[in-house]
py3Dmol code that shows the C-alpha trace and the ligand (Angstrom):
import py3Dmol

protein = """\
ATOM      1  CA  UNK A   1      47.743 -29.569  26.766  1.00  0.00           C
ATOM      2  CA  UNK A   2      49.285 -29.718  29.910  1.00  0.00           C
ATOM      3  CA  UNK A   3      51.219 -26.502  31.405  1.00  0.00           C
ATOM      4  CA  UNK A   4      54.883 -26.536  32.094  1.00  0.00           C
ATOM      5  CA  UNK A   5      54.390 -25.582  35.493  1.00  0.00           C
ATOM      6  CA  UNK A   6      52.235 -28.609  35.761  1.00  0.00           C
ATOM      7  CA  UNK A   7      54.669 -30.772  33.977  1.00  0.00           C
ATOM      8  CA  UNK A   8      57.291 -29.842  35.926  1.00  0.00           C
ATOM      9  CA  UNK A   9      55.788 -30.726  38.853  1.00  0.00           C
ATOM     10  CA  UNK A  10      54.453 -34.588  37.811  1.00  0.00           C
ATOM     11  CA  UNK A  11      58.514 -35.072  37.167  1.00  0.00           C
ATOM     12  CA  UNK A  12      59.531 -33.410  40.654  1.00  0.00           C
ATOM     13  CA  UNK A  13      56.702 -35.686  42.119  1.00  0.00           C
ATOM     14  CA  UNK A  14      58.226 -38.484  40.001  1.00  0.00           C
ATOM     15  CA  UNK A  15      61.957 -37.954  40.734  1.00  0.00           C
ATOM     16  CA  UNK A  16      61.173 -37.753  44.196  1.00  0.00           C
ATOM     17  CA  UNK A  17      59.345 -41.177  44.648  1.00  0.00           C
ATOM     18  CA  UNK A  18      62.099 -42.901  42.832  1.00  0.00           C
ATOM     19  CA  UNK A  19      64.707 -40.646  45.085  1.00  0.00           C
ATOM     20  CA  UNK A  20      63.303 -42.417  48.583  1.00  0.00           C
ATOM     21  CA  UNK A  21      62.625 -46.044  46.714  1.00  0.00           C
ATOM     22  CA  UNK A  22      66.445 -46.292  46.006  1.00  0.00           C
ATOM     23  CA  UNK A  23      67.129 -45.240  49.575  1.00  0.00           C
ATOM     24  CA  UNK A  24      70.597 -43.721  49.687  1.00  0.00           C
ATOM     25  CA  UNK A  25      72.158 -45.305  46.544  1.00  0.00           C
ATOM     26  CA  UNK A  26      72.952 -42.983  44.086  1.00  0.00           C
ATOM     27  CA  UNK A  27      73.303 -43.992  40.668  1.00  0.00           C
ATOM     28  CA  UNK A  28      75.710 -41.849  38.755  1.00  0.00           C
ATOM     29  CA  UNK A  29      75.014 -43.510  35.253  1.00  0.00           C
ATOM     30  CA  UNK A  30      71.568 -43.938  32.988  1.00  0.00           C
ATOM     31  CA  UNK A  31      71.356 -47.046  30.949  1.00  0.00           C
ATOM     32  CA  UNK A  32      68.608 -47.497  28.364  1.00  0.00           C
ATOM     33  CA  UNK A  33      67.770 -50.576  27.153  1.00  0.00           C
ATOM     34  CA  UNK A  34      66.106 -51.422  23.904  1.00  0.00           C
ATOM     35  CA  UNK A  35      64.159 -54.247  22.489  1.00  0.00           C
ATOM     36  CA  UNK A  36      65.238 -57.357  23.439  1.00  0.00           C
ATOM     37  CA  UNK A  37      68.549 -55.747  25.286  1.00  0.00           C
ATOM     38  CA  UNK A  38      67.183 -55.697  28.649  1.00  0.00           C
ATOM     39  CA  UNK A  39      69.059 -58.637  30.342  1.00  0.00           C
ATOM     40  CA  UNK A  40      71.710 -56.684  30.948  1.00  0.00           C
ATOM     41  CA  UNK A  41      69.477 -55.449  34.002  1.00  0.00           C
ATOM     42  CA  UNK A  42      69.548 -59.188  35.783  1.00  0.00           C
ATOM     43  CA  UNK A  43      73.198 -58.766  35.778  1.00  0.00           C
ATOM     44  CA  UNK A  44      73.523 -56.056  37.931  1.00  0.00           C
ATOM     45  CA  UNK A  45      75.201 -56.930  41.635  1.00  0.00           C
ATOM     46  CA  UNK A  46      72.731 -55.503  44.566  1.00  0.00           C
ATOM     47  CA  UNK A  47      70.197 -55.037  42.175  1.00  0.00           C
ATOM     48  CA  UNK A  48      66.725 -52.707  43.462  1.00  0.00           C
ATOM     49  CA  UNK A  49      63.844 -52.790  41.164  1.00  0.00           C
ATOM     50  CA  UNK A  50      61.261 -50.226  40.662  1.00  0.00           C
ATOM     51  CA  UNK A  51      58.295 -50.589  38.400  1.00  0.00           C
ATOM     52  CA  UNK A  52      56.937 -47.942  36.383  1.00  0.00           C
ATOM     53  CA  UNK A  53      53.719 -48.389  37.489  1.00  0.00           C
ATOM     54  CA  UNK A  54      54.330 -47.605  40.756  1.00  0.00           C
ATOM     55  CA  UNK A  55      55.795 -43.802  39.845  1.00  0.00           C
ATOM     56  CA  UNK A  56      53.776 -41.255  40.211  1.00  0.00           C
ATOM     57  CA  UNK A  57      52.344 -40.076  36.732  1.00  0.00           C
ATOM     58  CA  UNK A  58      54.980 -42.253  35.024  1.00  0.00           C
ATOM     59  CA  UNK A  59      53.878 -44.456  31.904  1.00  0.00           C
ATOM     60  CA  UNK A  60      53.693 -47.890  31.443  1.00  0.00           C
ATOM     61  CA  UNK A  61      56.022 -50.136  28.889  1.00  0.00           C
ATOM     62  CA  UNK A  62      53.016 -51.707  25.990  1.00  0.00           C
ATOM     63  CA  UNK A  63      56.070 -53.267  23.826  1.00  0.00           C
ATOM     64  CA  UNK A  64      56.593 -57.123  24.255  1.00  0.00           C
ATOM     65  CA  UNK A  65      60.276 -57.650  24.749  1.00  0.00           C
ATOM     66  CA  UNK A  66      60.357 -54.316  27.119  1.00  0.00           C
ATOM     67  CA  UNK A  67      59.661 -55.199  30.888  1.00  0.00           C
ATOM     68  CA  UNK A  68      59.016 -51.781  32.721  1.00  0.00           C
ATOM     69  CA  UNK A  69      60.942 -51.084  35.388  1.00  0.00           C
ATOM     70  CA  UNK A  70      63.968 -49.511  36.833  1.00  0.00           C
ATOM     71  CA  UNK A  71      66.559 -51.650  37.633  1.00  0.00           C
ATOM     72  CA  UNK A  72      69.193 -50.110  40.148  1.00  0.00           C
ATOM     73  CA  UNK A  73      72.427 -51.745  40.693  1.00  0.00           C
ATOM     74  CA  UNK A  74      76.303 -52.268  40.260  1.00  0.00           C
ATOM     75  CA  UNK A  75      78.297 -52.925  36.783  1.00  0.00           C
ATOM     76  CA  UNK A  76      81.499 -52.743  35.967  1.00  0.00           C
ATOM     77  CA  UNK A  77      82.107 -51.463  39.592  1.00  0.00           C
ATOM     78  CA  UNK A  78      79.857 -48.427  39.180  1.00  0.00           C
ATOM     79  CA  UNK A  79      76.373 -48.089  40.794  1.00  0.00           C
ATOM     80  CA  UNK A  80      73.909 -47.375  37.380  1.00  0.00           C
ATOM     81  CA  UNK A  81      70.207 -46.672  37.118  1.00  0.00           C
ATOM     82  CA  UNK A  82      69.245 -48.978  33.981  1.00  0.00           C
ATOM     83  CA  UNK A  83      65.250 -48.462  32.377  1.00  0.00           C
ATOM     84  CA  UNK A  84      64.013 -52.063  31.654  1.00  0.00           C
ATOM     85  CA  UNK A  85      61.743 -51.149  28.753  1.00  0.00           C
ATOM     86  CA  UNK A  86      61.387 -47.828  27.838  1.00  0.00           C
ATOM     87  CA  UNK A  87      58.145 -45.694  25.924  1.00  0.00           C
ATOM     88  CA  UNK A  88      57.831 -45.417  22.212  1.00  0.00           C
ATOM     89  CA  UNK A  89      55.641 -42.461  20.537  1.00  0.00           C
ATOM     90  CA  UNK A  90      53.924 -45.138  18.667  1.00  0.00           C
ATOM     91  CA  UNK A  91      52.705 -46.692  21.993  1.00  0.00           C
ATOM     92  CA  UNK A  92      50.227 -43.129  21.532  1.00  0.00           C
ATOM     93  CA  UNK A  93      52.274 -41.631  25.165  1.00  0.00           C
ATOM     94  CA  UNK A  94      52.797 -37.847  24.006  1.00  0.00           C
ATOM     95  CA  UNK A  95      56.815 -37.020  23.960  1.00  0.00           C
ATOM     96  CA  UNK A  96      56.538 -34.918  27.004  1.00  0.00           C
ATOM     97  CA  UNK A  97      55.859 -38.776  28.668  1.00  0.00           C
ATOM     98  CA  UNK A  98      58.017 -40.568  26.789  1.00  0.00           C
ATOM     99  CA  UNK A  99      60.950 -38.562  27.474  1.00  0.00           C
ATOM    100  CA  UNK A 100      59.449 -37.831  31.683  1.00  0.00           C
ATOM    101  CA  UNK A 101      62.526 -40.604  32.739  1.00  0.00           C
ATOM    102  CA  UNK A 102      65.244 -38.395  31.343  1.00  0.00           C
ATOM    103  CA  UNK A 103      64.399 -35.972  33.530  1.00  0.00           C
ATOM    104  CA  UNK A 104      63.657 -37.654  36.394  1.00  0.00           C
ATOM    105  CA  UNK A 105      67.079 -38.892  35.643  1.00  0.00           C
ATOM    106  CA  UNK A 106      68.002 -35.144  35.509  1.00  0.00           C
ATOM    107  CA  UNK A 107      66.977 -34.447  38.930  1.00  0.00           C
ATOM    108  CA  UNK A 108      68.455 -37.572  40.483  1.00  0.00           C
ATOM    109  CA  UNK A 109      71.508 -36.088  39.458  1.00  0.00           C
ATOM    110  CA  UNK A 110      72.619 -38.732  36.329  1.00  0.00           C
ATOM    111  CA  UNK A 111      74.459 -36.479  33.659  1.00  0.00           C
ATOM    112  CA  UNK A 112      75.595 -39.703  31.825  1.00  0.00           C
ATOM    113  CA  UNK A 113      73.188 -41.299  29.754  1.00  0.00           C
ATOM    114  CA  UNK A 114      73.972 -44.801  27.988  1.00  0.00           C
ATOM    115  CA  UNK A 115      71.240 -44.769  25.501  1.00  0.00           C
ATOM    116  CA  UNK A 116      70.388 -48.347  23.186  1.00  0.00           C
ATOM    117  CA  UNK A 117      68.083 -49.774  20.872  1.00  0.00           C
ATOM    118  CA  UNK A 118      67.615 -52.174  18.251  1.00  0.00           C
ATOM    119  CA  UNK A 119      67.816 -50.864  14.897  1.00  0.00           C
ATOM    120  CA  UNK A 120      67.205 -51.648  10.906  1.00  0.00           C
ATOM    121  CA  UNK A 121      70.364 -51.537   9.325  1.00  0.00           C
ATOM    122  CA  UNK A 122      70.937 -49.342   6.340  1.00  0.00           C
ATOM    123  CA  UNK A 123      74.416 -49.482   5.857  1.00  0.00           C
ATOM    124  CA  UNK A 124      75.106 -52.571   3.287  1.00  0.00           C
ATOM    125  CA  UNK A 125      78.761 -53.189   5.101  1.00  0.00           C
ATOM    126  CA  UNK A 126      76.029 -54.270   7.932  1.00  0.00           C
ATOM    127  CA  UNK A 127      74.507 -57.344   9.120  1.00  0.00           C
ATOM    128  CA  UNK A 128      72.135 -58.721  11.281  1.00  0.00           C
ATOM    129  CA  UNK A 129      74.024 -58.625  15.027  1.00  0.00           C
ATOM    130  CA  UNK A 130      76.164 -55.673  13.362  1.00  0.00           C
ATOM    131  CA  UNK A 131      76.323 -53.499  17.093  1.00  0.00           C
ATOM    132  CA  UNK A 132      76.845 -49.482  15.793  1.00  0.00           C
ATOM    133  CA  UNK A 133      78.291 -46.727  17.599  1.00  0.00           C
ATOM    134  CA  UNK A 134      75.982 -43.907  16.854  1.00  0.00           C
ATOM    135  CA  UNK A 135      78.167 -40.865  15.904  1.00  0.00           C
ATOM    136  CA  UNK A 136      74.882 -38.677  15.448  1.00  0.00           C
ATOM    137  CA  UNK A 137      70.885 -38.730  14.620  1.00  0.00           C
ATOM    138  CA  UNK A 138      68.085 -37.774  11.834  1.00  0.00           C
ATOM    139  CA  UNK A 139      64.967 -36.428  13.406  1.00  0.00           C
ATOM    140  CA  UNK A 140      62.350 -36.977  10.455  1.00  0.00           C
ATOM    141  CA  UNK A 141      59.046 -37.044  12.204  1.00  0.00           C
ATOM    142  CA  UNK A 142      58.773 -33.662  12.372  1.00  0.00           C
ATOM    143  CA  UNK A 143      57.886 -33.744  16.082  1.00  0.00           C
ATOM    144  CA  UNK A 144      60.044 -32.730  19.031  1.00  0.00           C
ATOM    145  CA  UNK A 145      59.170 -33.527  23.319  1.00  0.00           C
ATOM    146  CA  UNK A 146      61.147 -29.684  23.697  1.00  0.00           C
ATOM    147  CA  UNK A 147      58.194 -28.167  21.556  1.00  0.00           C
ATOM    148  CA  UNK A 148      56.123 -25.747  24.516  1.00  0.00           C
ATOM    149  CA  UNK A 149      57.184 -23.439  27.091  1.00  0.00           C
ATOM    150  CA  UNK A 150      60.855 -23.888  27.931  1.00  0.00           C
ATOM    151  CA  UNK A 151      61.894 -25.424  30.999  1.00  0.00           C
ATOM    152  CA  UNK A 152      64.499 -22.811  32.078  1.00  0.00           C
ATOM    153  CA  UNK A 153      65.453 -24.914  34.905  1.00  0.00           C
ATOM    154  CA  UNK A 154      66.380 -27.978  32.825  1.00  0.00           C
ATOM    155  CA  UNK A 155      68.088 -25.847  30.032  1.00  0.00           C
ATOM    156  CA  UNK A 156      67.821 -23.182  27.259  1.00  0.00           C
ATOM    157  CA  UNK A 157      65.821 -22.789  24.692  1.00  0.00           C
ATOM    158  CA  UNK A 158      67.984 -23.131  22.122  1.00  0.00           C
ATOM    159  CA  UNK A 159      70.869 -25.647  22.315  1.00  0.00           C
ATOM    160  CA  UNK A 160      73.509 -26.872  20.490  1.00  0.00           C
ATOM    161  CA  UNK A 161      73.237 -30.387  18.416  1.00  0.00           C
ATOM    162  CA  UNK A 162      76.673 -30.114  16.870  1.00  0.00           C
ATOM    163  CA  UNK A 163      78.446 -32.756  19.292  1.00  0.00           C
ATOM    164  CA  UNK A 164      75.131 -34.422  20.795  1.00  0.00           C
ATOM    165  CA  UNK A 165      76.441 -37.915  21.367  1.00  0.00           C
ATOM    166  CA  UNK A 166      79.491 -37.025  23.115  1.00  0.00           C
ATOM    167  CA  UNK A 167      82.870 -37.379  21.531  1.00  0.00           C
ATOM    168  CA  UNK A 168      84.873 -38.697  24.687  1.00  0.00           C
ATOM    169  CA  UNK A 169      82.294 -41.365  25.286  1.00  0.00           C
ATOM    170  CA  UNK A 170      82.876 -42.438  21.540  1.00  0.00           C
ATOM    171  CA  UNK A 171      86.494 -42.633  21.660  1.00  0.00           C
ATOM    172  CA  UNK A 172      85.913 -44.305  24.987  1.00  0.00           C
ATOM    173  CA  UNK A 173      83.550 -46.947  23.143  1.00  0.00           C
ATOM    174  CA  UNK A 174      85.605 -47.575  20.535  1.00  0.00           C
ATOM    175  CA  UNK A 175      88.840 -48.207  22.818  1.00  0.00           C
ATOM    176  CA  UNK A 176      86.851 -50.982  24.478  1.00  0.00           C
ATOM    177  CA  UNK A 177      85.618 -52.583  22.120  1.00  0.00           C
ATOM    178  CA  UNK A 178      89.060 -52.904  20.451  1.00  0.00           C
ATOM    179  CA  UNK A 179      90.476 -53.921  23.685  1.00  0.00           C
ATOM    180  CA  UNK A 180      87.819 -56.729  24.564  1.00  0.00           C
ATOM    181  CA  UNK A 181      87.627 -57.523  20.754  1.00  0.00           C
ATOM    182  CA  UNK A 182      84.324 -57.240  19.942  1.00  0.00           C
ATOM    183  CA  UNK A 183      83.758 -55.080  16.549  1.00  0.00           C
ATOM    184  CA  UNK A 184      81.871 -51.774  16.758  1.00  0.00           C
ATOM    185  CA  UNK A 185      80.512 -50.133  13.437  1.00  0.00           C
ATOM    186  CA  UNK A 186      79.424 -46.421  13.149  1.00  0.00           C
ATOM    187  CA  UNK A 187      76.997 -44.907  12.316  1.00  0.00           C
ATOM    188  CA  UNK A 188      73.977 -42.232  11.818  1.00  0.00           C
ATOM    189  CA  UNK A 189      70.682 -43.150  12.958  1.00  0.00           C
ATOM    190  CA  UNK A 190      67.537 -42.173  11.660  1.00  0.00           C
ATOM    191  CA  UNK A 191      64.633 -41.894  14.078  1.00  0.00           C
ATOM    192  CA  UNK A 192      60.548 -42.719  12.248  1.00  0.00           C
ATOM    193  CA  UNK A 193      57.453 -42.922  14.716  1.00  0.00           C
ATOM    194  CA  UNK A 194      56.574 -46.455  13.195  1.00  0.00           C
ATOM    195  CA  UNK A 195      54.606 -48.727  14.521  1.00  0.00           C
ATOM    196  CA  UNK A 196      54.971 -50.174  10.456  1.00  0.00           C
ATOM    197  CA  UNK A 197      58.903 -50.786   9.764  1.00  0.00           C
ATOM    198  CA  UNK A 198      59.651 -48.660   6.760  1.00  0.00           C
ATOM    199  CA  UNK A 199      58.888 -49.267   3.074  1.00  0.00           C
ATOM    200  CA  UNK A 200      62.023 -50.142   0.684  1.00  0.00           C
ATOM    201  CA  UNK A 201      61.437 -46.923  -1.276  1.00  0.00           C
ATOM    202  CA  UNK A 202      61.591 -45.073   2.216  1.00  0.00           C
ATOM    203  CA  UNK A 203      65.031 -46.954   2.968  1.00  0.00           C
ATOM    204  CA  UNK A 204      66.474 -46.256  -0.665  1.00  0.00           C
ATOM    205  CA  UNK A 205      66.052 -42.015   0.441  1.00  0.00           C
ATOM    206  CA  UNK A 206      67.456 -42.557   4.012  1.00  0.00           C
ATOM    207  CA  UNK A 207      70.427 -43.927   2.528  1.00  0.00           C
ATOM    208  CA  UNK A 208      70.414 -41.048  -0.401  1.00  0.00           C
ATOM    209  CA  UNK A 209      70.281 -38.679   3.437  1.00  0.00           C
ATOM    210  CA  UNK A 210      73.341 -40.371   4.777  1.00  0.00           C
ATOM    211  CA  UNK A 211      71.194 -42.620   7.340  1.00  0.00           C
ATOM    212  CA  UNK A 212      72.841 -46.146   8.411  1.00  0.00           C
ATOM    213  CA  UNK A 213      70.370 -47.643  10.651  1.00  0.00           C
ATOM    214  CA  UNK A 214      66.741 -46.704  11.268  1.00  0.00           C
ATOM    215  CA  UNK A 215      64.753 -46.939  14.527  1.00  0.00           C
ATOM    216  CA  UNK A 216      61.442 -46.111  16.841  1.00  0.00           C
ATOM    217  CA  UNK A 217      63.251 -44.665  19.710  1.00  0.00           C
ATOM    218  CA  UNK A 218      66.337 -42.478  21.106  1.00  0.00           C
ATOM    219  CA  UNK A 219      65.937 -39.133  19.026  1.00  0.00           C
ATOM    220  CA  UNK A 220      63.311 -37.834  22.047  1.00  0.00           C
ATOM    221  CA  UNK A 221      65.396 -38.880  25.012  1.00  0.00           C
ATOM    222  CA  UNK A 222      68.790 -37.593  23.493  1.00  0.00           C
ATOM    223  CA  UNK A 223      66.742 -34.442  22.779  1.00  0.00           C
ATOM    224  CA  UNK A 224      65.723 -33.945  26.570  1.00  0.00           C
ATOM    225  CA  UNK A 225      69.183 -35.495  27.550  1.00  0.00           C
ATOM    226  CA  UNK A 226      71.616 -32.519  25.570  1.00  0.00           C
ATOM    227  CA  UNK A 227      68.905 -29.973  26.615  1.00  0.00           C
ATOM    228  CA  UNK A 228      69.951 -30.432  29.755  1.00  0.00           C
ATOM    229  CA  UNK A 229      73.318 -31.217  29.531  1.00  0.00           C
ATOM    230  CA  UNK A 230      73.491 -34.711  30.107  1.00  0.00           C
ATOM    231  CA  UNK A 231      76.753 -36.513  28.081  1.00  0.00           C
ATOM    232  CA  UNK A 232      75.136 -39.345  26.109  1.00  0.00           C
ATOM    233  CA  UNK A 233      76.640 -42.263  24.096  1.00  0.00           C
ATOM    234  CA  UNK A 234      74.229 -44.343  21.974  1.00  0.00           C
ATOM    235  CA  UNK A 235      74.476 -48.239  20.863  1.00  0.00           C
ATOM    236  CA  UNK A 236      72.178 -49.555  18.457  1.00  0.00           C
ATOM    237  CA  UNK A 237      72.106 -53.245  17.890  1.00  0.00           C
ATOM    238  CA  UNK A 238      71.054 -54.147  14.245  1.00  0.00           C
ATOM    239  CA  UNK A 239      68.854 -56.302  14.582  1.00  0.00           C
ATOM    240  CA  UNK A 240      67.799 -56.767  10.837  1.00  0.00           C
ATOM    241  CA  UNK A 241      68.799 -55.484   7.396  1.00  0.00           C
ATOM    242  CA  UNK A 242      65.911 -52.787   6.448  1.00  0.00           C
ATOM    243  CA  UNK A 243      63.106 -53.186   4.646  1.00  0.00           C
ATOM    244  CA  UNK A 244      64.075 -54.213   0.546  1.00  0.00           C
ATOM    245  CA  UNK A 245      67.358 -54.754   1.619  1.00  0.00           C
ATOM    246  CA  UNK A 246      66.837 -58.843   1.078  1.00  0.00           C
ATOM    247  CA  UNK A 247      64.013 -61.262   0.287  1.00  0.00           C
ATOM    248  CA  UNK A 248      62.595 -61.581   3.851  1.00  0.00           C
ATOM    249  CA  UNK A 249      59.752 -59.273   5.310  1.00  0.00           C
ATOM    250  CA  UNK A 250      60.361 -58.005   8.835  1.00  0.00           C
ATOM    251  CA  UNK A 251      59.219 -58.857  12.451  1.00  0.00           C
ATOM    252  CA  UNK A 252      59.334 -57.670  15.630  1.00  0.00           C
ATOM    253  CA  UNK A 253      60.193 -61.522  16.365  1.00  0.00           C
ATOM    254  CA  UNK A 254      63.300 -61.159  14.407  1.00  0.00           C
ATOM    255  CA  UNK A 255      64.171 -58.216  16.132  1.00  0.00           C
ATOM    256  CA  UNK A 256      63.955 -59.970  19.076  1.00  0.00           C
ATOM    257  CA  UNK A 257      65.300 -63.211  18.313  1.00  0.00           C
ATOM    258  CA  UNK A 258      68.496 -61.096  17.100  1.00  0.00           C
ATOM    259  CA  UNK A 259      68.583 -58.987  19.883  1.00  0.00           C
ATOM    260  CA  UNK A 260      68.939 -62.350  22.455  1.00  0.00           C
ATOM    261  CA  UNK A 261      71.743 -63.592  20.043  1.00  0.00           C
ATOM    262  CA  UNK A 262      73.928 -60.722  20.311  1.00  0.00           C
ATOM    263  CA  UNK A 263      73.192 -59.626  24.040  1.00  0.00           C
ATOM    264  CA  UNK A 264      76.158 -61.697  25.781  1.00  0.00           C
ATOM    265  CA  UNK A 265      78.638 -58.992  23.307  1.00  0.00           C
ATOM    266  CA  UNK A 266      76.424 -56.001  24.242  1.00  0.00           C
ATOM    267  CA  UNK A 267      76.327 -56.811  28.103  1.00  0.00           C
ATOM    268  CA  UNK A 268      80.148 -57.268  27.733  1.00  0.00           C
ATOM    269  CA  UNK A 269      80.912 -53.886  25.451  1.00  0.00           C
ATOM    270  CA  UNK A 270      78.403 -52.173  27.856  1.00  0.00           C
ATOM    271  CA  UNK A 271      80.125 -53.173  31.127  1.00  0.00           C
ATOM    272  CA  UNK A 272      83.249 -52.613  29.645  1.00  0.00           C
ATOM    273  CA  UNK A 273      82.362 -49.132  28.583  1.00  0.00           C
ATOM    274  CA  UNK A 274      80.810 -48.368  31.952  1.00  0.00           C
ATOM    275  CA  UNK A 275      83.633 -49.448  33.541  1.00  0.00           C
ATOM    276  CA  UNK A 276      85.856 -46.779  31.974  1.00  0.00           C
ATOM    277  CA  UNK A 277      83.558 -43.924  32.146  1.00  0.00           C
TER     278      UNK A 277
END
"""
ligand_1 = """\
10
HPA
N 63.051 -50.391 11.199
C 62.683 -49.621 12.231
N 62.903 -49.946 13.493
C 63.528 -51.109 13.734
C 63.926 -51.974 12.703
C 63.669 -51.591 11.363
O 63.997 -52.297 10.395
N 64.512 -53.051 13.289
C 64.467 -52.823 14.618
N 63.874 -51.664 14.900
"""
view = py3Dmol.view(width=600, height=400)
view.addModel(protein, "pdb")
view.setStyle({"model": 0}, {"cartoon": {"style": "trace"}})
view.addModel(ligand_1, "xyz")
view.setStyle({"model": 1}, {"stick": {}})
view.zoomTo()
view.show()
């Protein structure tokens, strides 16, 4: 395993690459997108791209339906820093890599993180397109990208989870999408590893645990993010009702096909919300 001195410097070298591509702009907000949400990146005025393979010890997006690259640029009159595609644990990246952008967004000095993804919904008031304001997280895989030496310049080893997705940004979220009229459930999401979507049996006990949607991604970066103190608000578009939950299997084409239905409501809630921040 890698040392955290070591670690620490592959994200300096990292950060610093992506510090002189994007010249002097300075983005002052982190957008994730998840599968099938990343158009919101080709609507970004002045847009600057940067591939992931061209960072310095970054990884590369496997996912169809996640493109790889940073997108820099203006929405909603702010100058953001969006990742087109982003890493999965599943993809077989260790969490140290998977979470290496949220740090690098760290040191470019982002401390608000938009974080999305697409999501099996749980929560029977739900439907496919449902888009859910995530008022806080499971972590059932048992694995965590802060396990290893602490990295005391990032943050302490202990932190608090109580408030992770921040409460301002909420009541910001829901405010705008009252105002623009687009609805906005809430919700606890529950983070698996996958690659497999779950099993009905293993959706009938994340309900019994108070879960409403279910997903591959987010827990890890939101980790990292609140370790070192970056505010975070999380969207996840449901993109399917989980596994059991009606007659049809699941696909990552559904997923994806849902995703592209909904995305004209999420790029306007998004903008809207980045807007205000
Ligand atoms: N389960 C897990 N992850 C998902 C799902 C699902 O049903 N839909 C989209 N991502």
């Amino acid at each position: 395993m890698m040392t955290a001195a070591e670690y620490t410097r592959q994200v300096q070298e990292a950060a610093a690459y992506v510090r002189s591509a994007l010249g002097g702009r300075r983005p002052e907000i982190a957008i994730t997108l998840g599968s099938g949400l990343g158009d919101l990146a080709e609507r970004l005025d002045a847009p600057l791209t940067i591939p992931y393979k061209e960072i310095p010890h970054f990884p590369v997006s496997t996912v169809s339906g996640h493109k790889g690259q940073f997108v820099c640029g203006k929405l909603g009159g702010k100058e953001v820093l969006c990742m087109q595609g982003r890493f999965h644990y599943y993809e077989g990246y260790d969490l140290k890599q998977v979470t290496m952008p949220v740090r690098v967004m760290k040191l470019l000095g982002i401390d608000s993180l938009l974080v999305t993804n697409a999501a099996g919904g749980i929560n029977t008031g739900f439907h496919a397109g449902t888009l859910m304001l995530i008022e806080d997280h499971l972590n059932l895989t048992g694995e965590n990208p802060l396990i290893g030496e602490n990295l005391d310049a990032f943050g302490d080893r202990f932190f608090d989870m109580t408030v992770a997705y921040d409460k301002e940004y909420r009541t910001l979220a829901k405010a705008t999408a009252e105002e623009l009229n687009i609805p906005l459930a809430t919700g606890v999401y529950a983070w698996l590893t996958g690659p497999n979507f779950e099993t009905p049996a293993e959706i009938r006990y994340l309900r019994t645990i108070g879960a409403d949607a279910v997903g591959m991604s987010t827990v890890p970066e939101v980790l990292v993010a609140r370790h070192s103190g970056i505010r975070v608000l999380g969207i996840s578009c449901i993109t399917n009702l989980a596994a059991g939950m009606t007659d049809n299997t699941l696909s990552h084409e559904e997923v994806k096909e849902t995703a592209d239905r909904v995305q004209n409501e999420f790029i306007r809630l998004v903008t809207g919300i980045v807007s205000r921040i």
